[in-house]
DSSP file (Angstrom, degrees, kcal/mol; ACC not computed):
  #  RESIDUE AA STRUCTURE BP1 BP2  ACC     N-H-->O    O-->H-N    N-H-->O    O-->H-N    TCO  KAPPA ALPHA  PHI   PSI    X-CA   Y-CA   Z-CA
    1    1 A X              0   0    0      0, 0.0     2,-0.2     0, 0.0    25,-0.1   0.000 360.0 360.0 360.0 146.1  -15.3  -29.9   51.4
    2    2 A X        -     0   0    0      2,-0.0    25,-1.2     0, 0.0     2,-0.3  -0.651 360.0-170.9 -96.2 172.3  -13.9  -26.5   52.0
    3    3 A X  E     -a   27   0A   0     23,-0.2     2,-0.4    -2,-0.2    25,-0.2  -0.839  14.0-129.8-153.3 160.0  -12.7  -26.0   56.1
    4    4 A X  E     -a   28   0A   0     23,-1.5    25,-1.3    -2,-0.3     2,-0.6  -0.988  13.6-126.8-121.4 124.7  -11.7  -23.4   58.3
    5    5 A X        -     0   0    0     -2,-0.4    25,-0.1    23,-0.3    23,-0.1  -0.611  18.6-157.3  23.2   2.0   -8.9  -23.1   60.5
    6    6 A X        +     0   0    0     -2,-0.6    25,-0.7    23,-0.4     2,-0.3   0.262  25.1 166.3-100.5 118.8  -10.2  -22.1   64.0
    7    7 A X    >   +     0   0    0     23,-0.1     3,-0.8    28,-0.1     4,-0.5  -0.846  36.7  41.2-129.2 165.3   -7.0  -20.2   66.0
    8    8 A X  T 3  S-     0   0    0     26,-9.4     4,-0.1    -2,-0.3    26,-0.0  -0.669 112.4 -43.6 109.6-176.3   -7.1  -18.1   69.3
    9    9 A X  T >  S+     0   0    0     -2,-0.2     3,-0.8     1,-0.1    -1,-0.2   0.568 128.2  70.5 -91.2   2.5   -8.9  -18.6   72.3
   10   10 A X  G X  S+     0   0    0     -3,-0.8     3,-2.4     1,-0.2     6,-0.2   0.914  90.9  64.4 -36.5 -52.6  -12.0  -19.5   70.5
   11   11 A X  G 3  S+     0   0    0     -4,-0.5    -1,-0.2     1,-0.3    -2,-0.1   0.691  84.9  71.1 -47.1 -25.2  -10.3  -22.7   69.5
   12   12 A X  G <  S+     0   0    0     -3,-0.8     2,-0.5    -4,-0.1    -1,-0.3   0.449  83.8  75.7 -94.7  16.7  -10.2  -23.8   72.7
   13   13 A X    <>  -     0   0    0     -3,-2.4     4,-1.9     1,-0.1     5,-0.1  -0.885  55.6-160.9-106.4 132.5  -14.2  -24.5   73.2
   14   14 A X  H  > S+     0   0    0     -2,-0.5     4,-1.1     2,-0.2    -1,-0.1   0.755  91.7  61.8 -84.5 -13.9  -15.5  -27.4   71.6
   15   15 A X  H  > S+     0   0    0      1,-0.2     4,-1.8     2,-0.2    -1,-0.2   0.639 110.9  42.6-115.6 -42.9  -19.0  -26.0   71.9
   16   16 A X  H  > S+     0   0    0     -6,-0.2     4,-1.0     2,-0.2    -2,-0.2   0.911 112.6  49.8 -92.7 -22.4  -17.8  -23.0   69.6
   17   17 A X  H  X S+     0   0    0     -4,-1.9     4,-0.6     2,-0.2     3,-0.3   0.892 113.9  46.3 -59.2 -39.6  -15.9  -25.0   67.2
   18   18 A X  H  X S+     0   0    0     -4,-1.1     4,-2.2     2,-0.3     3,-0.3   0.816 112.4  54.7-102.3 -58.2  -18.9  -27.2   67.0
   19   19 A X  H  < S+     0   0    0     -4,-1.8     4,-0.3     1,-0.3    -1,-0.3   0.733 104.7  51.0 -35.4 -53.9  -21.0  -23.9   66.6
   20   20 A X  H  X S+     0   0    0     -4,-1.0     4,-1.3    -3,-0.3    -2,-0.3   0.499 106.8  53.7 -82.8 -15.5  -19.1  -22.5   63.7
   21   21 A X  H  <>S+     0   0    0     -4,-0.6     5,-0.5    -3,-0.3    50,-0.3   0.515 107.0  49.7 -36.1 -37.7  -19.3  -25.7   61.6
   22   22 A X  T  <5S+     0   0    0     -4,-2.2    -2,-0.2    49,-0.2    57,-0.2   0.820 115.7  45.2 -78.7 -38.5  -23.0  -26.0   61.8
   23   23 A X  T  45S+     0   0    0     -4,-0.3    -2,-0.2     1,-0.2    -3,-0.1   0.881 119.9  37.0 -88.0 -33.7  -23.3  -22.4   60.7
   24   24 A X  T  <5S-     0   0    0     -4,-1.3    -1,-0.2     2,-0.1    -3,-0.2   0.536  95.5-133.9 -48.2 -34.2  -20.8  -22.3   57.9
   25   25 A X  T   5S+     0   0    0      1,-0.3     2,-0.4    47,-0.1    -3,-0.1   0.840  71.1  96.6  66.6  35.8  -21.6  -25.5   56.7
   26   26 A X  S   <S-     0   0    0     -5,-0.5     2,-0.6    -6,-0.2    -1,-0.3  -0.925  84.5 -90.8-142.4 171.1  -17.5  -26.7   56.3
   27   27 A X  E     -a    3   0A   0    -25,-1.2   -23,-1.5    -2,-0.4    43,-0.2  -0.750  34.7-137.2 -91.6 135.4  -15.6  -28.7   58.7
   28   28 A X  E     -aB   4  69A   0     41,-1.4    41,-2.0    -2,-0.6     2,-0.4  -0.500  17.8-145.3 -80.4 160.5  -13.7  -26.5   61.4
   29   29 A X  E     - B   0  68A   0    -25,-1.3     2,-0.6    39,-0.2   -23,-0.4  -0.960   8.9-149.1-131.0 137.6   -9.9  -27.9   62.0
   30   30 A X  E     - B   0  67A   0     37,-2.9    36,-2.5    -2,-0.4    37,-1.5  -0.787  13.5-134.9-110.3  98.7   -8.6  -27.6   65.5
   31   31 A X  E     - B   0  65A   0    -25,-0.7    34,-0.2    -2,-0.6     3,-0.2   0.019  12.2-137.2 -53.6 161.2   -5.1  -27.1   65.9
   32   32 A X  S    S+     0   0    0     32,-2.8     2,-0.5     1,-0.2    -1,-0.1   0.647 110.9  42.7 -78.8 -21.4   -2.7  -29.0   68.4
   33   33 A X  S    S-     0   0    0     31,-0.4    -1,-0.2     1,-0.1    -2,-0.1  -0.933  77.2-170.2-126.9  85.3   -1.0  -25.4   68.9
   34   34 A X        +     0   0    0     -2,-0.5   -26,-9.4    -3,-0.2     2,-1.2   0.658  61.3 100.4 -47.0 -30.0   -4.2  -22.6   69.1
   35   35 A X        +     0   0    0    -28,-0.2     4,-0.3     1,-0.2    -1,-0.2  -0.728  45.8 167.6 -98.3  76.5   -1.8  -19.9   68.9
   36   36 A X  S  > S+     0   0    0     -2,-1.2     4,-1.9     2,-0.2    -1,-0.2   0.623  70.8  48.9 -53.4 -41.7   -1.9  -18.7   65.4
   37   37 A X  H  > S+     0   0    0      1,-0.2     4,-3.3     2,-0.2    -1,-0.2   0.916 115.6  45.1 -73.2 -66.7    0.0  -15.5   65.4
   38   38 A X  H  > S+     0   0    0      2,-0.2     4,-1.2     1,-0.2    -2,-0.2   0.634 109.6  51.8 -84.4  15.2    2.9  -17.0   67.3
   39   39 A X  H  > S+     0   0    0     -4,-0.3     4,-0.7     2,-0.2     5,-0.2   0.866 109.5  54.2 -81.4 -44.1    3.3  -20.3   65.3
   40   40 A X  H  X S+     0   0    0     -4,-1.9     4,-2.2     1,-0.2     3,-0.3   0.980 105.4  48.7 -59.7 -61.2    3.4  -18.1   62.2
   41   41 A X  H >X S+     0   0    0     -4,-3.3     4,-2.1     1,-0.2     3,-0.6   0.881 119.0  43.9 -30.6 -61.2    6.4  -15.9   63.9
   42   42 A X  H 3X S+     0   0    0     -4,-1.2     4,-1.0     1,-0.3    -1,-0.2   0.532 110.5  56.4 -68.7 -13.0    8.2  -19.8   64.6
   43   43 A X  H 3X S+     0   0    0     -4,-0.7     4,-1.3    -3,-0.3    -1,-0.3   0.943 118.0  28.4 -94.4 -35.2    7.3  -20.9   61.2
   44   44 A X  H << S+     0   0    0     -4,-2.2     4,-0.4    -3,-0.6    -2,-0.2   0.810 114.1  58.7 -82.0 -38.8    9.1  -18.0   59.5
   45   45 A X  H  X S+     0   0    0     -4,-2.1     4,-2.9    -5,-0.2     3,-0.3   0.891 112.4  47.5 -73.9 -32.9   11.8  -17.4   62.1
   46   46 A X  H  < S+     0   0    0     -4,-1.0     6,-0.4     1,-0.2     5,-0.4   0.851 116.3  42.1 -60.8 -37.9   12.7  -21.5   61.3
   47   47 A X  T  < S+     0   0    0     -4,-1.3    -1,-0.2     4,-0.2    -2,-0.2   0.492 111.7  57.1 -81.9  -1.8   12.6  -21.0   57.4
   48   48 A X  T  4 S+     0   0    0     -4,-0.4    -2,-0.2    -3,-0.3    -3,-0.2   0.767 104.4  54.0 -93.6 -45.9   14.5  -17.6   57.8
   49   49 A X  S  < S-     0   0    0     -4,-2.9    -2,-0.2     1,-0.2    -1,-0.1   0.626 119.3-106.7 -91.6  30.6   17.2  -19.5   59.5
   50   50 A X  S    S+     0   0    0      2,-0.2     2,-0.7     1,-0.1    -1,-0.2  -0.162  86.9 119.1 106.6 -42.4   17.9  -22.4   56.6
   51   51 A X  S    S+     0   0    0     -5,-0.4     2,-0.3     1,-0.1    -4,-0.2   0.612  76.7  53.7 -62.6  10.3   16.0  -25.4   58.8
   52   52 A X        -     0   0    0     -2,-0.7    -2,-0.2    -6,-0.4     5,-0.1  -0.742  65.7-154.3-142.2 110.6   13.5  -25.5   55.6
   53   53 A X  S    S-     0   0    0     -2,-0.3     2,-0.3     1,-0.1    -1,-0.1   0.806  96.7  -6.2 -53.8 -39.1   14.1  -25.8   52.0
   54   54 A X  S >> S-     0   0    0      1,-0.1     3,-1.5    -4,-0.0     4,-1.1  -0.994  71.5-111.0-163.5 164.3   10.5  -23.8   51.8
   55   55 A X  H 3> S+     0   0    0     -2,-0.3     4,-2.7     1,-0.3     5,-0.3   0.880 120.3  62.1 -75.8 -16.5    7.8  -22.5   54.4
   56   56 A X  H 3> S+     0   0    0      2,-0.2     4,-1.2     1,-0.2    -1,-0.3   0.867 101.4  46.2 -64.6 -24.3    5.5  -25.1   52.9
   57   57 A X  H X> S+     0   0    0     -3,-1.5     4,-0.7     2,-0.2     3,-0.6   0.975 123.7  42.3 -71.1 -62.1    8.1  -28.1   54.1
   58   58 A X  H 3X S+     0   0    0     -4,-1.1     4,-2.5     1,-0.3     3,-0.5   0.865 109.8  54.8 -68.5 -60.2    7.9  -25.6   57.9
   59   59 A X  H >X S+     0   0    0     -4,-2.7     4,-2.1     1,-0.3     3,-1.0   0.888 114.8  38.3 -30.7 -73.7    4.3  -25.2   57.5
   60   60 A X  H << S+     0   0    0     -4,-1.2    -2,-0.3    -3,-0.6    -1,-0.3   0.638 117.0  49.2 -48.1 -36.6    3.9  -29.2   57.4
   61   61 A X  H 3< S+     0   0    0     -4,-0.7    -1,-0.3    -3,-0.5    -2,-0.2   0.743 123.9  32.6 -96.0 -21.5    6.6  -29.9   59.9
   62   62 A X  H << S+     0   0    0     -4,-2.5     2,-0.6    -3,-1.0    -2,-0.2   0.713 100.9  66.1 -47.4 -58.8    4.9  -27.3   62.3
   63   63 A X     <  +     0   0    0     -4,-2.1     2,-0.3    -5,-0.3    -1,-0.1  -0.919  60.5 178.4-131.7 113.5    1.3  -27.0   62.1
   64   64 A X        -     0   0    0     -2,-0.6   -32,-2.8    -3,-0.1   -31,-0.4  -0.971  26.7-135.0-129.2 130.1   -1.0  -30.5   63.3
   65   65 A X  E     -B   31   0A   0     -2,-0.3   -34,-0.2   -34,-0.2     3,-0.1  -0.550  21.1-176.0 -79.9 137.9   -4.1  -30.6   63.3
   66   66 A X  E     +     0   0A   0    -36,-2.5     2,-0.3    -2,-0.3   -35,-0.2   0.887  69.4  13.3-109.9 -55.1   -5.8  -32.2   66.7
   67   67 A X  E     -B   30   0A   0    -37,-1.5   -37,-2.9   -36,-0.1     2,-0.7  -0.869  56.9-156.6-129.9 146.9   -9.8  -32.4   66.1
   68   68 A X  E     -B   29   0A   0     -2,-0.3     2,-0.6   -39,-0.2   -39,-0.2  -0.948  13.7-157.8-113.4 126.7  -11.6  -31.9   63.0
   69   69 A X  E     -B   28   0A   0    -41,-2.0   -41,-1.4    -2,-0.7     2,-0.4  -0.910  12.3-158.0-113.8 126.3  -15.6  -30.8   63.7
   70   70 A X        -     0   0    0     -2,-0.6   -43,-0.2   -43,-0.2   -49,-0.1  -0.832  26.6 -88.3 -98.6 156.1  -18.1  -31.5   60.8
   71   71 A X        -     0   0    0     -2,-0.4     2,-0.6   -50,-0.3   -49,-0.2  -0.343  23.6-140.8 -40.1 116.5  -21.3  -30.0   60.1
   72   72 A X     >  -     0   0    0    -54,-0.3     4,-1.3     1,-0.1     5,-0.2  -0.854  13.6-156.1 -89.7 124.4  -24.5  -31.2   61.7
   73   73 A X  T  4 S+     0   0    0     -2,-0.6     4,-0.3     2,-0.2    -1,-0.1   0.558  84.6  61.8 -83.3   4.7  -26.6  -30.8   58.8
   74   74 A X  T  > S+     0   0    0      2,-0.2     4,-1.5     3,-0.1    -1,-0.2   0.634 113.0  41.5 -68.1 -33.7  -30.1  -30.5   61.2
   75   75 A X  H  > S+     0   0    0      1,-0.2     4,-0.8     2,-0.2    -2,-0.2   0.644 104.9  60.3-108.3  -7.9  -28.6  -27.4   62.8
   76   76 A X  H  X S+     0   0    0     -4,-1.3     4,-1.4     2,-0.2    -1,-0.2   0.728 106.1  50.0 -72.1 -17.2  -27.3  -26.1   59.8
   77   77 A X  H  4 S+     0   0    0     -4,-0.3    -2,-0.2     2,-0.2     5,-0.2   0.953 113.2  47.6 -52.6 -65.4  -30.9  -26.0   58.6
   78   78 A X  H >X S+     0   0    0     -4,-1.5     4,-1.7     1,-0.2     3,-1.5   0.812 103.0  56.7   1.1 -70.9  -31.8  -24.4   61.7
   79   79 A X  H 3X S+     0   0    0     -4,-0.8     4,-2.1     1,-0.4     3,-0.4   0.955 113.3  44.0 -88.8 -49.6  -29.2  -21.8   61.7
   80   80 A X  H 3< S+     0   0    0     -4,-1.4    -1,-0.4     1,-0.3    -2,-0.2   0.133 105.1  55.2 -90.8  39.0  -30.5  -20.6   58.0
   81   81 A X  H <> S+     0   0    0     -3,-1.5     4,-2.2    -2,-0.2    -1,-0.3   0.486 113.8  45.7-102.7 -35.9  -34.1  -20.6   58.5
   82   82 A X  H  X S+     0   0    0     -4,-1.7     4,-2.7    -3,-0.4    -2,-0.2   0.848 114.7  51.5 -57.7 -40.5  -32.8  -18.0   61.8
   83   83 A X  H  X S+     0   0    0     -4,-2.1     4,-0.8     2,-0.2     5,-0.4   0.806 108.6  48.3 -68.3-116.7  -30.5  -16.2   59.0
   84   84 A X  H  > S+     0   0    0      2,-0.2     4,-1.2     1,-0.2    -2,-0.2   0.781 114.9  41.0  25.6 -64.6  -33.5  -15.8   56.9
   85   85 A X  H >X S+     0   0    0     -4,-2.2     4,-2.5     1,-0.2     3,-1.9   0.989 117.8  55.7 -64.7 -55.8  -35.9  -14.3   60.0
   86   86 A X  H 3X S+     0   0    0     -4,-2.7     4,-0.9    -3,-0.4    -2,-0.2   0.786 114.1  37.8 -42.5 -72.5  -32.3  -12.2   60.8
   87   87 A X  H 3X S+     0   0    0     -4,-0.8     4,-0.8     1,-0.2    -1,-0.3   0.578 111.2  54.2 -69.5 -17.9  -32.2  -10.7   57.3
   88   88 A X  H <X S+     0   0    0     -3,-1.9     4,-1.9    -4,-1.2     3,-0.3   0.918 116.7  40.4-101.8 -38.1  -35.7  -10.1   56.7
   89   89 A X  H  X S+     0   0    0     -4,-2.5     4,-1.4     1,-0.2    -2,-0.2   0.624 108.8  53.6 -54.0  -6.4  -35.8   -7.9   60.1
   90   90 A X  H  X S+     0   0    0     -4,-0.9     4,-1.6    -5,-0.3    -1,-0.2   0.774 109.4  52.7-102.6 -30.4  -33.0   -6.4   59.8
   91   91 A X  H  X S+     0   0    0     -4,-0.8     4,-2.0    -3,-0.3    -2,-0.2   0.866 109.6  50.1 -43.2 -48.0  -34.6   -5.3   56.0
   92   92 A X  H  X S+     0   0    0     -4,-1.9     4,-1.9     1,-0.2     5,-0.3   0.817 109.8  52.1 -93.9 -33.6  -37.8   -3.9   57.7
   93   93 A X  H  X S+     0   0    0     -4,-1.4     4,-2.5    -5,-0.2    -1,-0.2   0.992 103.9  55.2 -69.0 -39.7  -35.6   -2.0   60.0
   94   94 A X  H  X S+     0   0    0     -4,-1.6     4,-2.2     2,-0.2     5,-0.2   0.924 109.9  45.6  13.0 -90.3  -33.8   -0.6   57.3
   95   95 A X  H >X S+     0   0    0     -4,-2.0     4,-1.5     2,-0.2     3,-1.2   0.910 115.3  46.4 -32.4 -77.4  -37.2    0.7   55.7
   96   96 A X  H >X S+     0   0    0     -4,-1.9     4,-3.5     1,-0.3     3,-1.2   0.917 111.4  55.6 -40.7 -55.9  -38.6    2.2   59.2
   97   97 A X  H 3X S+     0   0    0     -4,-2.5     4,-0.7    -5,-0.3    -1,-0.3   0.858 112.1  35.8 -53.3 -55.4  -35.3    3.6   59.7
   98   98 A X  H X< S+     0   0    0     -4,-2.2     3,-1.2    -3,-1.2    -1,-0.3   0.830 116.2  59.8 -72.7 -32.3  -35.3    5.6   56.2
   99   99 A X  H << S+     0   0    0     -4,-1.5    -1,-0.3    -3,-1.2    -2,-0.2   0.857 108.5  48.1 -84.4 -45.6  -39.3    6.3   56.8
  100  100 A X  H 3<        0   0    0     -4,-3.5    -1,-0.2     1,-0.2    -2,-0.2   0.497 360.0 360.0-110.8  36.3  -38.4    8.0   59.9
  101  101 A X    <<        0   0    0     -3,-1.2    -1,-0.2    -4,-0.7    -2,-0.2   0.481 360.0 360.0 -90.3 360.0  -35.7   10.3   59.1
């Protein structure tokens, strides 16, 4: 199943992790560490100074995953009949729009 990543202060709501799993339809991964940007700086500055044979070893020894959210597949049903309504208004403005220029 393919997953996403979830970094930031997003990460740190379970209610949005939970959110973006259902809508995507993948499992979201929550890191131990939220703070994507500076792990990546510590992951490179460790493999820049020798402590890793390759950033994949750094990566591994670095970056742990804490909660894994899966897809409720009743609210991903949901979410694309809403995607669906979403697309088909956003079509018919489209139209008006061109109709009344």
């Amino acid at each position: 199943m393919l997953s996403i990543t979830s970094i930031g202060g997003g990460a740190k709501s379970k209610f949005w992790l939970q959110l973006q799993a259902d809508v995507f339809n993948v499992q979201i991964k929550k890191l131990k560490h939220e703070e994507g940007p500076s792990m990546g700086a510590a992951i490179l500055a460790a493999y820049g100074l020798g402590w890793f044979k390759t950033i994949q070893e750094c990566v591994e020894s670095f970056i742990k995953v804490d909660k894994v959210f899966e897809p409720n597949q009743d609210n991903h049903a949901k979410y694309e009949q809403f995607h669906s309504i979403y697309q088909d208004i956003y079509n018919q403005t489209q139209q008006l729009l061109k109709v009344s220029k």
